[in-house]
C-alpha positions as a Markdown table, in Angstrom:
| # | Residue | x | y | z |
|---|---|---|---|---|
| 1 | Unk | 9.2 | -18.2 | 5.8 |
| 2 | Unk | 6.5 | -17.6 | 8.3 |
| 3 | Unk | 6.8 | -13.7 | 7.8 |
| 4 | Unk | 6.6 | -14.7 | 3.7 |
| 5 | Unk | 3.3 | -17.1 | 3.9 |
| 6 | Unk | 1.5 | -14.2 | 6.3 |
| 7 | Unk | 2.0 | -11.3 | 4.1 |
| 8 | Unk | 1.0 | -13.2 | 1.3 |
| 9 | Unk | -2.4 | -14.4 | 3.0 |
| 10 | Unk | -2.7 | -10.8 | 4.4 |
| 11 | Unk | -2.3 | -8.8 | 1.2 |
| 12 | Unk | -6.1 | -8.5 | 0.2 |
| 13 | Unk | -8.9 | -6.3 | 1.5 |
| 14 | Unk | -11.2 | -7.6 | 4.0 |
| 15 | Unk | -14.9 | -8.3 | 2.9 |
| 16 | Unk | -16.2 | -5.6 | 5.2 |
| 17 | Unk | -15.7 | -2.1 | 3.6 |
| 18 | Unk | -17.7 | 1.2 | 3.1 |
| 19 | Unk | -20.8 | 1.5 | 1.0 |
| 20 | Unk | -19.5 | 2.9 | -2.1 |
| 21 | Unk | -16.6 | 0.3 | -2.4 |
| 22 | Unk | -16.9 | -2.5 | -4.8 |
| 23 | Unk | -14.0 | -5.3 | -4.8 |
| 24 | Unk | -12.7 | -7.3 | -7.8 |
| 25 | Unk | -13.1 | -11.2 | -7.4 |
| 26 | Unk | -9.7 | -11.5 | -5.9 |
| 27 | Unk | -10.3 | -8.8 | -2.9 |
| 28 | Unk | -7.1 | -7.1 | -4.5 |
| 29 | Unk | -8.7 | -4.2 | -5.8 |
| 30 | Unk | -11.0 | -2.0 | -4.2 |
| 31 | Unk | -12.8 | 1.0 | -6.2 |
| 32 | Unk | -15.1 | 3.5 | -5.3 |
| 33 | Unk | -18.0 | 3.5 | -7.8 |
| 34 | Unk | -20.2 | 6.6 | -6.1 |
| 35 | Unk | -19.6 | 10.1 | -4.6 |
| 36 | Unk | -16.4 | 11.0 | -2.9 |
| 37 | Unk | -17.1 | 9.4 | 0.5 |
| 38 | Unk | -17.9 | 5.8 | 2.2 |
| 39 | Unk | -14.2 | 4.4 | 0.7 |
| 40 | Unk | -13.2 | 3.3 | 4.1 |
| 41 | Unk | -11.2 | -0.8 | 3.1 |
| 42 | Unk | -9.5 | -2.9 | 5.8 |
| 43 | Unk | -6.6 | -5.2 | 5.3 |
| 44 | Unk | -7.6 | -8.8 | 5.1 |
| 45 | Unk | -5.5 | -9.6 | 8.0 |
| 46 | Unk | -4.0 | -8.3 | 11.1 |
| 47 | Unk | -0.9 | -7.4 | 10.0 |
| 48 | Unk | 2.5 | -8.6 | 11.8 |
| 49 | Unk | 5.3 | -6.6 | 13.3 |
| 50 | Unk | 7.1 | -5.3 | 10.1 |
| 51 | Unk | 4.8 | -6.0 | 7.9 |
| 52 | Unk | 4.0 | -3.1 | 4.9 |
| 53 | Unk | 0.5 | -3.3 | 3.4 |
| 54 | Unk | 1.2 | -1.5 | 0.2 |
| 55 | Unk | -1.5 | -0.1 | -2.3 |
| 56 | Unk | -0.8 | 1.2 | -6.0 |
| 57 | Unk | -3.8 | 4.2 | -6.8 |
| 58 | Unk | -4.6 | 2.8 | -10.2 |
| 59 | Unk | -7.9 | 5.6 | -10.8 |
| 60 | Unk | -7.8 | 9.1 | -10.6 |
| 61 | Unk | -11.3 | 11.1 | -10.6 |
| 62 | Unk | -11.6 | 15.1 | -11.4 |
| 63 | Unk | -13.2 | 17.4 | -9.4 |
| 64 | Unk | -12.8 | 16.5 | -5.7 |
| 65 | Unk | -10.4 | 17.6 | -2.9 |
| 66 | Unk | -8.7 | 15.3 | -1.4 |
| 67 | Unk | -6.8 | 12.3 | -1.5 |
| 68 | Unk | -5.8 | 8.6 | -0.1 |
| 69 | Unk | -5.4 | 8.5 | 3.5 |
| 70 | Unk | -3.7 | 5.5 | 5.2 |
| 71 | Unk | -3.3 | 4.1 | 8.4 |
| 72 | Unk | -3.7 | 1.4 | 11.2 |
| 73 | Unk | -6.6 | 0.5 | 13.5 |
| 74 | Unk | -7.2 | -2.0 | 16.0 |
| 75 | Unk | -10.7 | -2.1 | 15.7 |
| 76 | Unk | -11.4 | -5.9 | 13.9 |
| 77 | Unk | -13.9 | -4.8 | 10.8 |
| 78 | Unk | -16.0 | -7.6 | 11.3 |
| 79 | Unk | -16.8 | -6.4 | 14.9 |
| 80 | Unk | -18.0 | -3.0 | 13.6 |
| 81 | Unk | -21.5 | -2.5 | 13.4 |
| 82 | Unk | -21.2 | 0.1 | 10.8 |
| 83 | Unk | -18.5 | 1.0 | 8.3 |
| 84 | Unk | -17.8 | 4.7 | 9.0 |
| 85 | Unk | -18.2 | 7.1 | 6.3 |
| 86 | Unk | -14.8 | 8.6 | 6.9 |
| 87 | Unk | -11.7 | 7.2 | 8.3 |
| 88 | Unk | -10.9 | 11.4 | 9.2 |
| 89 | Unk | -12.6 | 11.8 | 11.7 |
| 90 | Unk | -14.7 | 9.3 | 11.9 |
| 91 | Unk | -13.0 | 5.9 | 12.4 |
| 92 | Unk | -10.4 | 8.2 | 14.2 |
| 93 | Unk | -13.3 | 9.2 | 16.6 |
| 94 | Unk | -13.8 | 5.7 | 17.6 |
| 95 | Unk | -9.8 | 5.6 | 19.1 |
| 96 | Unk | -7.2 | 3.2 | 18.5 |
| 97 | Unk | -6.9 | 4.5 | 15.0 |
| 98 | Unk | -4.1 | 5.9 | 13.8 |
| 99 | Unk | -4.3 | 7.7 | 9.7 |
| 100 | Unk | -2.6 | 10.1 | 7.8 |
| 101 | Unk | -4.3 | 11.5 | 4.9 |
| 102 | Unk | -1.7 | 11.5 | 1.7 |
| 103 | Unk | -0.9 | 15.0 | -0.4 |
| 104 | Unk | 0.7 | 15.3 | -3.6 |
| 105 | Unk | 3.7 | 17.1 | -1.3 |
| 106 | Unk | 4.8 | 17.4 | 2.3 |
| 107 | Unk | 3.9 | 13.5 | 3.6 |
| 108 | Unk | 7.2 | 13.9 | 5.6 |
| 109 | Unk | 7.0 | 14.1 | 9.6 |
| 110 | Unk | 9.6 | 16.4 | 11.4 |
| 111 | Unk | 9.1 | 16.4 | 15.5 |
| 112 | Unk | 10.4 | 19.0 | 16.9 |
| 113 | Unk | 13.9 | 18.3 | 18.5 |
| 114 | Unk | 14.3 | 15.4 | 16.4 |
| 115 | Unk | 16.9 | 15.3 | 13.1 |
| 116 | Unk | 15.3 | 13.7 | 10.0 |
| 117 | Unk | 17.2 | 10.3 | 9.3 |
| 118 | Unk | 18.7 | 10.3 | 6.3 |
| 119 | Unk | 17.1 | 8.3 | 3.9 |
| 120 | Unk | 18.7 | 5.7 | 1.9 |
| 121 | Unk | 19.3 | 6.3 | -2.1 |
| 122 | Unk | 16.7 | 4.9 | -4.2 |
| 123 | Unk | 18.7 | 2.7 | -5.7 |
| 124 | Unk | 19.6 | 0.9 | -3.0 |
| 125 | Unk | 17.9 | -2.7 | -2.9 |
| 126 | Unk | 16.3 | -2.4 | 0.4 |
| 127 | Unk | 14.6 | 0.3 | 2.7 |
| 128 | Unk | 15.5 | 0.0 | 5.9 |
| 129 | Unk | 13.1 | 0.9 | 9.1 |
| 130 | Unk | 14.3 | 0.1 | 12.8 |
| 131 | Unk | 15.1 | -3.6 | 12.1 |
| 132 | Unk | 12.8 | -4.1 | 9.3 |
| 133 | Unk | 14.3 | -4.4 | 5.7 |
| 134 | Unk | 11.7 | -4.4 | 2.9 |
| 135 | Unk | 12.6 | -4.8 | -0.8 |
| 136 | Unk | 12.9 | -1.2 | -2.0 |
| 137 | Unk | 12.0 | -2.7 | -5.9 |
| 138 | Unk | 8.4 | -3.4 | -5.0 |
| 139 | Unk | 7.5 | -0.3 | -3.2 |
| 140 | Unk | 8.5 | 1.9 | -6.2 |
| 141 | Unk | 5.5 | 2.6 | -8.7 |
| 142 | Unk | 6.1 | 2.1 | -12.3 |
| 143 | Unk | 4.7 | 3.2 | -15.6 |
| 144 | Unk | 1.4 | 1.6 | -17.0 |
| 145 | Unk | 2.6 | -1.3 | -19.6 |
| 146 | Unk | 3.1 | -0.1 | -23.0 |
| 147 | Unk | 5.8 | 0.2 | -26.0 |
| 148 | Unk | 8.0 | 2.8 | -24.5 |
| 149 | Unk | 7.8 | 1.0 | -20.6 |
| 150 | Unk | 11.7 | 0.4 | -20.4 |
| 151 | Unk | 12.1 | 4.1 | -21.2 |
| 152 | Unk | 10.0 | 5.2 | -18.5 |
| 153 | Unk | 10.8 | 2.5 | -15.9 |
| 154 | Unk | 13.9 | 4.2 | -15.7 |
| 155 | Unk | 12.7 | 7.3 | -13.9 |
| 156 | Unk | 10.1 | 5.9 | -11.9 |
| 157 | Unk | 13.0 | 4.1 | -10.1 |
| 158 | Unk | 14.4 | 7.5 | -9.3 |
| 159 | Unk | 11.1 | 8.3 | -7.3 |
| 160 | Unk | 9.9 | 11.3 | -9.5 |
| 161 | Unk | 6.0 | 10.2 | -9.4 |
| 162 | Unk | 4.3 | 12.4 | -7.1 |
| 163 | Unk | 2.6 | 10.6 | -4.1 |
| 164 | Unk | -1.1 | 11.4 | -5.2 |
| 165 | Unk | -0.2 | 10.5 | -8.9 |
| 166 | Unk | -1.3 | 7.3 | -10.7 |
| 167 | Unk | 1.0 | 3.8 | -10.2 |
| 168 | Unk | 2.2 | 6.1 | -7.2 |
| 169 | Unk | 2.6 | 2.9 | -4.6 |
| 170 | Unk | 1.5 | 3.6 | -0.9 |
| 171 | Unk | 2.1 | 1.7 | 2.2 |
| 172 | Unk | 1.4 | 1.6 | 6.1 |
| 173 | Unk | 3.2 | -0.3 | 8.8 |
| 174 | Unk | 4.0 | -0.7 | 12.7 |
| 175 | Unk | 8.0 | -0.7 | 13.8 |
| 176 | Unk | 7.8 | -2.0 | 17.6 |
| 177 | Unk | 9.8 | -0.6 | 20.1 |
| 178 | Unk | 12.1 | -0.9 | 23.3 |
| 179 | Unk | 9.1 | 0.4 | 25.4 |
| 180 | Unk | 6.5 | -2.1 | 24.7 |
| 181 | Unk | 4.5 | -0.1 | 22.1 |
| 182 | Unk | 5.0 | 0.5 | 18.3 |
| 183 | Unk | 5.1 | 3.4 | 15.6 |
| 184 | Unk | 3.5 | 3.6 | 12.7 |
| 185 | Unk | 4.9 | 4.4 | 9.4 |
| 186 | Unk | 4.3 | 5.7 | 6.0 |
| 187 | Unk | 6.0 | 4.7 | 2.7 |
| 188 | Unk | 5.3 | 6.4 | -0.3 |
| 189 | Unk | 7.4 | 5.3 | -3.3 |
| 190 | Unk | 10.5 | 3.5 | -1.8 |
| 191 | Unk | 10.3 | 6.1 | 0.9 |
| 192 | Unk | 9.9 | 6.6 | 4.3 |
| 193 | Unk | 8.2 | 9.6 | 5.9 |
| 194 | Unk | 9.3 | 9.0 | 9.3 |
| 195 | Unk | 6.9 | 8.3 | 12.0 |
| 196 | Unk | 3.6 | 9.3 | 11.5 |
| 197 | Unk | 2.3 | 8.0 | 14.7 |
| 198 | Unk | 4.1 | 6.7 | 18.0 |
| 199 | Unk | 2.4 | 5.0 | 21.0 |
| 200 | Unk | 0.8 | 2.0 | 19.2 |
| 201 | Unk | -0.4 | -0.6 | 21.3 |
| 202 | Unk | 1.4 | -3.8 | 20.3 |
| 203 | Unk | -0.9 | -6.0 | 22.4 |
| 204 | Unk | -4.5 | -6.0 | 20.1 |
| 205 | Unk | -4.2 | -7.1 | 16.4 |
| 206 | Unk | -3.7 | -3.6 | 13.7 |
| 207 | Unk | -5.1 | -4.1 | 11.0 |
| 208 | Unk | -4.5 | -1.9 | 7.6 |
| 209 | Unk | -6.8 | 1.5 | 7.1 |
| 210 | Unk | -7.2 | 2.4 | 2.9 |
| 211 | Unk | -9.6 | 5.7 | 2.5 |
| 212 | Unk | -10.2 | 5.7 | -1.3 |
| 213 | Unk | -11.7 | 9.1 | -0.6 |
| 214 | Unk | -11.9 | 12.0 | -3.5 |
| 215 | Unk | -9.6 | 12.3 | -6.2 |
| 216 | Unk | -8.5 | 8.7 | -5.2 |
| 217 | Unk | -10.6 | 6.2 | -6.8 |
| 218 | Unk | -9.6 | 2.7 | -7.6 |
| 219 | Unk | -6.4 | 1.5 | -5.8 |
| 220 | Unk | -5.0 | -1.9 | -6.1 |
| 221 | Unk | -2.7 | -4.4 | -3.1 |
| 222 | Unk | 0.4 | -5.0 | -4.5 |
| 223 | Unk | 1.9 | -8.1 | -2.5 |
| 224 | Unk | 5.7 | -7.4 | -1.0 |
| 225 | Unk | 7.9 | -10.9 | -0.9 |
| 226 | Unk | 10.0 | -11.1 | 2.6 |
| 227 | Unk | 12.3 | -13.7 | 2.6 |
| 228 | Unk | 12.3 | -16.2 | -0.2 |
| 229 | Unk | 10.2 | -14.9 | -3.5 |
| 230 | Unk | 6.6 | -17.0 | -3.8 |
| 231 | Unk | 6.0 | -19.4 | -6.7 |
| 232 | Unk | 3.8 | -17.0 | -8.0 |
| 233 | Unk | 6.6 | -14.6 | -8.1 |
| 234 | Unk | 9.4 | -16.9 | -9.9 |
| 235 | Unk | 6.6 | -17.8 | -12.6 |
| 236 | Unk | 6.1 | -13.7 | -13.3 |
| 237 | Unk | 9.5 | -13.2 | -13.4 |
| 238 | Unk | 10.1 | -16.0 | -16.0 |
| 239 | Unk | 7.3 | -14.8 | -18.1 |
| 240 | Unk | 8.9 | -11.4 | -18.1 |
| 241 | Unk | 11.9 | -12.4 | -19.1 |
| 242 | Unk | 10.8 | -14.0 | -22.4 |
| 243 | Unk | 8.4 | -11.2 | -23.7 |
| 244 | Unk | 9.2 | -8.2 | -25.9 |
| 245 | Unk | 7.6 | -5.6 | -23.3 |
| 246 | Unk | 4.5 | -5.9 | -20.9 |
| 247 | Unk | 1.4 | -5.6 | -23.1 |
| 248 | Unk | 2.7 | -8.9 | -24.8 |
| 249 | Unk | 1.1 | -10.7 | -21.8 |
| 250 | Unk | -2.2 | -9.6 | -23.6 |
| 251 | Unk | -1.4 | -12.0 | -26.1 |
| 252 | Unk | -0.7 | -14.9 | -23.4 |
| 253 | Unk | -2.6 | -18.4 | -23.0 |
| 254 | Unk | -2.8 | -17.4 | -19.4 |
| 255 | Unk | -5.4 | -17.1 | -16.8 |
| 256 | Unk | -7.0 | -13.7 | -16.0 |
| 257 | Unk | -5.8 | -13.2 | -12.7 |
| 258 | Unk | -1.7 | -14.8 | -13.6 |
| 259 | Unk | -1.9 | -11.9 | -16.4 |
| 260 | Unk | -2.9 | -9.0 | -14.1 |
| 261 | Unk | -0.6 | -10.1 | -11.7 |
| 262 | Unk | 3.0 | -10.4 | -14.2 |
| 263 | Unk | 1.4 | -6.7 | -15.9 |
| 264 | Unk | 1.3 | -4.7 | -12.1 |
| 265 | Unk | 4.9 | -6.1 | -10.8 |
């Protein structure tokens, strides 16, 4: 329950971003609205041990190179005097930060000596990383609401959406270990590519890195339920069960933000 009311708290961006970044009115959506540069967002909150901060890229833009990069740091982002314009190198530069900038193939770490673990079939409910167990359902990305969404749903389930693509769903979080420190991994899609960083100190407060750099422009939190589901989240699923298909929630005498919330599930 604790684990459930922090990641719920936690899953927004943090008022202190880079230049170019403009946030909706619920701090859930962060796009970059100049150049390719100054993207750099925080996570609200620290996160805890286990804890995923996922992001859905909901905005594409032509003619960059490059893509979202992800990652942890331990600098607080109200303590920073100025937001850097890049998390690579930049924030990176400044140590205790940890990010790995996503490509549209290869995210996957292989050390050296090390077998891959085998990953567990996407249809399995959970994804399971040292001790943590995450709701696999959630982390997948979906099709964009329309008349032929329970055709497509379908296939995004089976992971097909490349990582860089549109509604693909992107997260970062720390697994501590026996040793006193933590690694930091990388889920792209219901997946897990392995530690992407080992040595984390587990003593300061991480908080979340999201680079909406380049081709990446406009990415939204999508909050994951540990434990029991929120009230927020038994009200969407109710609503979903007694509508046609998504875009009917148009048509709903519902707030704004309880419409956008049942449509990006």
């Amino acid at each position: 329950a604790a684990m459930a009311a922090r990641c719920r708290l936690a899953a927004r961006f943090h008022h202190i971003h880079g230049a170019n970044i403009r946030l909706d009115a619920s701090h859930t959506q962060a796009t970059r609205v100049e150049s390719f540069a100054n993207g750099l967002c925080f996570s609200q909150e620290p996160l805890a041990p286990g804890q995923i901060f996922l992001v859905e890229i909901e905005e594409k833009e032509l003619g960059w190179c490059g893509h979202l990069r992800v990652g942890l740091t331990a600098h607080d982002p109200q303590n920073l005097e100025v937001v850097p314009e890049y998390s690579l190198p930049d924030l990176v530069n400044m140590g205790n930060t940890w990010v790995f900038a996503i490509t549209r193939n290869h995210n996957r770490v292989v050390v050296e000596g090390e077998e891959v673990q085998a990953q567990g079939r996407p249809w399995e409910p959970f994804l399971l990383i040292e001790r943590v167990r995450i709701p696999r359902d959630t982390l997948v990305g979906r099709s964009r609401p329309s008349r032929y969404s329970h055709i497509l749903d379908d296939l995004y389930k089976m992971n097909v959406l490349p990582a860089t693509a549109r509604r693909s769903r992107i997260g970062v979080l720390y697994a501590p270990q026996p040793d006193g420190t933590a690694d930091m991994h990388i889920v792209i899609n219901g997946e897990d590519m392995g530690p992407s960083a080992r040595g984390l100190p587990t003593t300061r407060p991480l908080y979340a890195v999201i680079d909406v750099f380049a081709s990446t422009k406009s990415v939204r939190v999508i909050p994951v339920d540990y434990g029991f589901p929120s009230l927020q989240t038994l009200c969407r699923l109710v609503i979903q069960k007694h509508i046609v298909h998504r875009l009917a929630i148009d048509g709903l005498d519902l707030p704004p933000l309880l419409k956008s919330f049942c449509q990006h599930e």
